[in-house]
N, C-alpha and C positions, 0 to 999 in steps of 0.2 A: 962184674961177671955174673952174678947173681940179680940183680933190677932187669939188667936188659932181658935177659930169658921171660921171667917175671911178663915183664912189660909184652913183649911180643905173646902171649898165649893170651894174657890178657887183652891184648887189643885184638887178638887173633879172634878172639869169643865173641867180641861186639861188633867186629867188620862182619864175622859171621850170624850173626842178628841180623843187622843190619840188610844184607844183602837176601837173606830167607825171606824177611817180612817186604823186601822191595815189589811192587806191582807193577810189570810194563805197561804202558800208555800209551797208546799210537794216538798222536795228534790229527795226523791225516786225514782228510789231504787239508790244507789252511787257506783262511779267505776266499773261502766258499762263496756265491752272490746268486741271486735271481735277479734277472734284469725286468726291471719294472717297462711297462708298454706306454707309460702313460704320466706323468707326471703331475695332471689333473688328478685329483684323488676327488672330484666329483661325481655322486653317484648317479643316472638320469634311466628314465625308463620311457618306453613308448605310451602315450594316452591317446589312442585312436577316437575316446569318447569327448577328448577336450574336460572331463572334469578338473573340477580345481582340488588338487590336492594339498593336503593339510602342510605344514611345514611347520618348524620348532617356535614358539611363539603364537600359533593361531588362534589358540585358548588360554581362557585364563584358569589355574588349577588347584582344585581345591586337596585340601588333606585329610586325610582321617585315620587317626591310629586308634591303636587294638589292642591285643595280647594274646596270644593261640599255646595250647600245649602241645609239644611234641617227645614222641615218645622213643625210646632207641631200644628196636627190635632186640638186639641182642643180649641184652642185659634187662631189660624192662623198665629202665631208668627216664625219670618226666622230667621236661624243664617246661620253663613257662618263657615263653618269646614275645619281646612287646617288638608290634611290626607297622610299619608307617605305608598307607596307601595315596597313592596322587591318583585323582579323576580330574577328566577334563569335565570344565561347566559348558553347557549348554550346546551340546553334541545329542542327535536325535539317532535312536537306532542303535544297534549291538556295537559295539566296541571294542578292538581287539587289547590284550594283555602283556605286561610284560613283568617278567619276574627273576629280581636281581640274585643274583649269590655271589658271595662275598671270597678274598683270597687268603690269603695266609695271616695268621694272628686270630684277635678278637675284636671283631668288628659289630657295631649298636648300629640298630635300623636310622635310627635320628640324626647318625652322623655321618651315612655310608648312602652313596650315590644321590644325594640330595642334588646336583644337576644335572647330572643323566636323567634322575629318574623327572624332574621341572620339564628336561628336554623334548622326554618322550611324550609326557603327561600334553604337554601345551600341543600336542603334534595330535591327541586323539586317542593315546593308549591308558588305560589302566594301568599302574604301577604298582608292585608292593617289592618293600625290601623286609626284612628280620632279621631280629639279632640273629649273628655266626650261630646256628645250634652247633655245641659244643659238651654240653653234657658233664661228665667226671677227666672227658680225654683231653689231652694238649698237641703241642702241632706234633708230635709224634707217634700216638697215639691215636688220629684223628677216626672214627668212623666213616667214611665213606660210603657205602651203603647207607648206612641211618641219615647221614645228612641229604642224600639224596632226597628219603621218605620226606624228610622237615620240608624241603624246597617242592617236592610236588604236593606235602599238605599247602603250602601258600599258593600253590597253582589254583590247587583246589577252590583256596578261600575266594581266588579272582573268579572263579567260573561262580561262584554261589551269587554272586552281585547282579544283580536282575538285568544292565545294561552291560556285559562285559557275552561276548563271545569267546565260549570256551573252547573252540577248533581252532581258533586264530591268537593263542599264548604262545610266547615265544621266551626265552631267557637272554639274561647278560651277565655272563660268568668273565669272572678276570683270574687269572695266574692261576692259583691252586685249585679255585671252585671248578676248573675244564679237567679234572679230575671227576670230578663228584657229579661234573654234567653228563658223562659217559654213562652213568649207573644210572642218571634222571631218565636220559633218553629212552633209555631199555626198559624203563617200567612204565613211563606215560607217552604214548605212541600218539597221544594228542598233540604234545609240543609240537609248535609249527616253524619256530624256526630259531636261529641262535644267531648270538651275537658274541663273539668269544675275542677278551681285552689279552698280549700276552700270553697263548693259549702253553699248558703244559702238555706237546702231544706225547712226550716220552714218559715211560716209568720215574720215578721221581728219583731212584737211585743213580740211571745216566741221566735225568734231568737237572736235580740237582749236582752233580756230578761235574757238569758239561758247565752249571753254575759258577760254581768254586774253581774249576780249573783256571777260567777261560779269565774270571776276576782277581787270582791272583797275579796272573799274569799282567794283567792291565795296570795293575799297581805296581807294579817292577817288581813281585817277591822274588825274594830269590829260588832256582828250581828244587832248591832242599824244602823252602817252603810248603814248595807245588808240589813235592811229593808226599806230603802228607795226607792234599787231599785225593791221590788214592789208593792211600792205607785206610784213610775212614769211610769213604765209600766202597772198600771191599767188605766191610763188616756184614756178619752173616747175621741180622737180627730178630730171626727166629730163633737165634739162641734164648732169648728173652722173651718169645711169643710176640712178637711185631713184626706184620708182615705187611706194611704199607709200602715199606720200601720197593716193593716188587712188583706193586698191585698192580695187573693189568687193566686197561682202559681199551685195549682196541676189542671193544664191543662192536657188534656191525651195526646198532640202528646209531653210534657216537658221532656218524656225519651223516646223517641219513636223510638231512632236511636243507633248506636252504641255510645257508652259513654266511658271515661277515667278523675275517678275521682282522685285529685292527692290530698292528706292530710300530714301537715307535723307536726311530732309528738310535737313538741312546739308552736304548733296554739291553742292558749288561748282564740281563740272567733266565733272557730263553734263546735257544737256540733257531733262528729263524727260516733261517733254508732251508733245514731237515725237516725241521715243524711243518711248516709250508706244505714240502712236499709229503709229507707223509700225510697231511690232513686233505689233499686232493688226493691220495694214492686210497686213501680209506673212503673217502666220498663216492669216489667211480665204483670202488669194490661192493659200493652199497648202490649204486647205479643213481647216484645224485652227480650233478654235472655243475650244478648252483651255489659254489663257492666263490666268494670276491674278496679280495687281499687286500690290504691296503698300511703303505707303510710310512707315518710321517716324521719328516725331519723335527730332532730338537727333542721328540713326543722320548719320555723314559717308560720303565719298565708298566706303570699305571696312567700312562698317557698323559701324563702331566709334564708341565713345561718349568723348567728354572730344578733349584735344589730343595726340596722338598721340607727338610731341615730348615729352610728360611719360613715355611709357612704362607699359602697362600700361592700355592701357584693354580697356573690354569690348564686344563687341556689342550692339547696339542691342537692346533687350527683348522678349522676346516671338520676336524672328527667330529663334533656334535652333531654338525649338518648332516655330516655324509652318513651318518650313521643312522639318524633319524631317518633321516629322506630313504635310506635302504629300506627300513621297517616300513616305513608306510605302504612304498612302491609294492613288498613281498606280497602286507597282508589283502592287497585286492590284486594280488596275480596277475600284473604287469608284467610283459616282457626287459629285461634290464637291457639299454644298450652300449651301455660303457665298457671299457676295458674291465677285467676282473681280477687283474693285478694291475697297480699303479700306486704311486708317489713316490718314493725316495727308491732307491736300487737296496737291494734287500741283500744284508751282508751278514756273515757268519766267521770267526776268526777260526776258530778250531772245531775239529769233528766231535760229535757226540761219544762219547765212550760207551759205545753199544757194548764191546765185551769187556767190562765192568760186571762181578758176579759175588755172590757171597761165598767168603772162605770161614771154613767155621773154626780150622783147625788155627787161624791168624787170630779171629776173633776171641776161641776160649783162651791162647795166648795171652793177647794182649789186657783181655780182662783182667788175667791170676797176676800178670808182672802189675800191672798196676793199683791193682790190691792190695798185692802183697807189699809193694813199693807205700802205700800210703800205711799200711799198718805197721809197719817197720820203722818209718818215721816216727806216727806217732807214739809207739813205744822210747823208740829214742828219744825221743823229745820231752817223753815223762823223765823218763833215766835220769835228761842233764838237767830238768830243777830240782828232782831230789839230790841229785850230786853237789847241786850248788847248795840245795838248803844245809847237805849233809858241811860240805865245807865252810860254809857261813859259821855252821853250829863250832864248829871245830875252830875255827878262827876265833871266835869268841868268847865260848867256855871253857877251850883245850879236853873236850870232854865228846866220849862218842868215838865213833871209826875216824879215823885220820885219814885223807885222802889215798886211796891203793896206790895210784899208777905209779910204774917205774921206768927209768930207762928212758924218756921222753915223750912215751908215747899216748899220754895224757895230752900233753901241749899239740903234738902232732896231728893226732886223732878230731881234736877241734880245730886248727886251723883248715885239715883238707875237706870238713866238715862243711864247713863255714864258706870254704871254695867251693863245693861241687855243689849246695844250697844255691849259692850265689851265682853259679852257672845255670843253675835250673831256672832262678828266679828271670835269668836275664832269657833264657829260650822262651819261656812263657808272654815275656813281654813283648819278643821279635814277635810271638805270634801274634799278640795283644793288637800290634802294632798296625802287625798285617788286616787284622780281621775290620778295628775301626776304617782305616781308609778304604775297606771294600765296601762297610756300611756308607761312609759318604756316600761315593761313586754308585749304588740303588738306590740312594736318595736323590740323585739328579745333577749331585756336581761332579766338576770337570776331574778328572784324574790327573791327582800330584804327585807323584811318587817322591819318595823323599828316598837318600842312598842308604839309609840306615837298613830300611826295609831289605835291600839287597847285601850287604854288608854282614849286617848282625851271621848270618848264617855260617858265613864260613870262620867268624873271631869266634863264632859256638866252638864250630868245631876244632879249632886251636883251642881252647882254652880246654874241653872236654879229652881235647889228646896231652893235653902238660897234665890234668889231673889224674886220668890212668897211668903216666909215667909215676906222678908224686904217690901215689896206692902201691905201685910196684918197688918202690922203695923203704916205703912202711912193709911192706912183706918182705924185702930183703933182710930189712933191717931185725925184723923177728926172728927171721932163721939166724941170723947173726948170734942175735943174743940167746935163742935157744941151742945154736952150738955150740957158744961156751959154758950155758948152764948144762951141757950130757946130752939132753935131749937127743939130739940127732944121734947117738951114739946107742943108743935103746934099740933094742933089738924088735920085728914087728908084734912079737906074742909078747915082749915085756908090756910092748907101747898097750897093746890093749889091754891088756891083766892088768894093769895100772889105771886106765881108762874106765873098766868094768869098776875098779875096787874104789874108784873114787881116790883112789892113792896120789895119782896125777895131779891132781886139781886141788887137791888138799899142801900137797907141799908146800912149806913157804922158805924151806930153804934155796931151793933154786928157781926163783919165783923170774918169769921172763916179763909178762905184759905188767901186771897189776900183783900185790900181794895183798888183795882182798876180795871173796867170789862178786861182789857187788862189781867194783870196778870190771872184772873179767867181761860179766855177762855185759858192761856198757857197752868196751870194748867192740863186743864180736855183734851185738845187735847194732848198734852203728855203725859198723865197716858191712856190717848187712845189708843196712839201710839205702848206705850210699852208694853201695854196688846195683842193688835194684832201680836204682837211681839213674845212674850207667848204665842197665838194662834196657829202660826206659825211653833214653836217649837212643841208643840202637833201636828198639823198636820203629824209630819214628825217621830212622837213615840214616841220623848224626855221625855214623862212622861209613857212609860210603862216602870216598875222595874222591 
């Protein structure tokens, strides 16, 4: 008669958690498509002069690396970029440019686009790639504007080359860097055209977003999973001064040029329809008409073919050419006549989470319980080696405080201890679980899902409702023993006159948890600990059914 009350407030407290920090989702509408016109992903243009134009392979190319400083506006912070250029040999006359920028992580000029950039070079263009400037920031932190600056200084470097026409530079951004191309475009009105692998056309909060969702799905997580990711994409991170998460890219000159977007149909983490259409929807808005889509089977997220993890795979078929052949055709202002969407039928599982926004009052939340939840452990955690050394000591030389706790609840206290540890250990690992088989699956292999992924979720949430019941009977069982030590029988001005005077806490004649303050304070910081623990767990939905 006493646990069950107990149990129901207490579970009463974490469904309402729970349920607070929950964010609706609208999937809607699902398996979205553009239907491709064209299955040819050949790109061909009119040459009413008959000239013979160049093609991938027509030169042979030479390299020349370098090292450039660049500088990040906002801070005033140098790095030193070592940066690899391809020219073609034996090409008479200006020569147009192209200039790579890099996607997510930390990417070295020496090891990043080394056949794209052979590609373009053999075809007639100058190349240069650099290291990711990157600076003091990480991928969360990234500057975007400054990186911009770094990739129009390497513009710059191609226009200074005696043989490079600098009106006909154009870029090849992949994934993250069609962030950072948005800000290039708007400050060097020179670029002439783009090439965008992957493109990110959304805010990275619903891009990412649209990411995580649509992946863990793919992996069979289960929806308690999937609702985490968005709890962590409601995160309002200007709590912390980071405002990438939001940064807007629709700049009006970000499609303003001639474009060639290239998607490969096992890219599990952009969204392709909406992207699509909003980079024609941004293009017209800028009165460019000159975008070509193209989307190839098998191609993943970086246009590569097989599992990436194996090492050694190749570009999806056909894209090197069609891509080159674009660039050449642009930089001498050829009419195009091919379809401007074509190869694979262009598919999307789930909508973007456009209203996706930051909660701050979720975010200072979730920051303090988990704070508080990690310093409360590890105070407990100091607690139980000094309690063990204390008991060692005492085992040994029968000398020193002799173990306090009374009544059981010593033993008690570390079994449900060691249970709700052990349930957390095991929530972390479902995520563990979940997060490596998404990393396969963006490296390029097939999606396994294994049942455990789906499974794990709901034996959480059993195990996490048997250990709020076994809590609710460590608190019955207190009141128990403090009604027959009077307690309950204290009057509320005794209770606190006694509280005030330290008179309570001192008694060891009717001593209920522990009859020593050491033990005491383990006690109540540990049943602290592991409540925030339980909090935790509610935070993240564990107790919606």
């Amino acid at each position: 008669m006493t646990s069950l009350p107990i149990f129901i407030v207490l579970l009463g407290i974490l469904v309402t958690v729970s349920n607070w920090t929950n964010i609706p989702w609208d999937n809607e509408p699902t398996g979205q498509t553009m239907e491709s016109l064209s299955a040819d992903t050949s790109v061909t243009f009119a040459n009413p002069t008959g000239e013979t134009l160049p093609t991938r392979g027509t030169y042979e190319v030479e390299v020349i690396e370098d090292d450039m400083t660049v500088t990040r506006a906002s801070t005033g912070e140098t790095e030193d970029l070592h940066l690899v250029v391809r020219v073609p040999t034996g090409v008479s006359g200006k020569i147009p440019g192209v200039v790579f920028m890099h996607g997510a992580g930390y990417g070295l000029a020496k090891d990043w686009f080394v056949d794209v950039g052979d590609d373009l070079a053999s075809a007639g263009f100058a190349t240069i790639a650099i290291d990711k400037p990157v600076w003091s920031t990480n991928d969360v932190t990234r500057d975007y504007p400054a990186s911009a600056d770094a990739y129009e200084q390497a513009a710059e470097y191609l226009r200074a080359l005696p043989n490079v026409d600098g009106d006909r530079i154009g870029i090849y951004a992949t994934s993250e860097s069609t962030w950072i191309s948005a800000f290039l475009l708007q400050k060097d009105p020179r670029i002439a055209f783009q090439i965008l692998v992957s493109p990110m056309v959304h805010t990275p909060r619903h891009g990412l977003g649209f990411l995580a969702a649509q992946d863990f799905a793919l992996v069979g997580a289960h929806p308690g999973y999937q609702s985490i990711v968005r709890r962590v994409f409601s995160a309002d991170l200007t709590v912390f001064g980071l405002t990438n998460f939001d940064i807007d890219t629709d700049l009006p000159r970000a499609y303003a040029i001639p474009t060639f977007v290239a998607y490969g149909s096992k890219d599990v983490m952009t969204a392709q329809v909406e992207g699509a259409r909003v980079i024609f929807d941004r293009a017209h808005r800028a009165g460019n008409w000159d975008v070509t889509v193209r989307d190839y089977p098998v191609g993943n997220h970086v246009l590569r073919i097989g599992d990436e993890e194996q090492g050694d795979t190749k570009l999806a078929d056909h894209f090197e050419d069609d891509m080159v052949n674009w660039a050449v055709g642009k930089v001498r202002g050829l009419e195009q006549t091919d379809v401007r969407v074509a190869g694979t039928d262009i598919y999307q599982s789930i909508a973007v989470p456009q209203d996706l926004y930051g909660h701050r009052a979720l975010t200072v939340y979730m920051v303090a319980v988990h704070v508080l939840a990690v310093v409360l452990l590890l105070a407990s955690a100091v607690l139980a080696v000094v309690a063990l050394v204390r008991r060692i000591r005492y085992a040994v030389r029968r000398r020193g405080p002799r173990p306090g706790f009374l009544n059981g609840f010593g033993g008690v206290l570390a079994a449900l201890s060691f249970t709700t540890l052990a349930t957390l250990d095991l929530f972390a690992s479902g995520i563990g679980q979940v997060v490596m088989q998404i990393v396969s699956l963006v490296w390029g292999a097939a999606p396994d899902p294994i049942p455990m992924i789906y499974w794990s979720w709901p034996v959480i949430q059993t195990v996490t409702t048997a250990v709020v019941w076994a809590w609710s009977r460590v608190f019955a069982r207190l009141i128990e023993v403090a009604s027959m030590r009077g307690y309950t029988r204290l009057g509320l001005r005794e209770f606190v006159r006694q509280s005030r005077s330290g008179e309570l806490m001192r008694s060891v004649r009717r001593p209920v948890i522990a009859d020593t303050r050491f033990s005491r304070v383990q006690f109540w910081v540990t049943t602290s600990a592991m409540f925030c623990v339980l909090l935790v767990f509610a935070f993240w939905g564990m107790f919606i059914y």
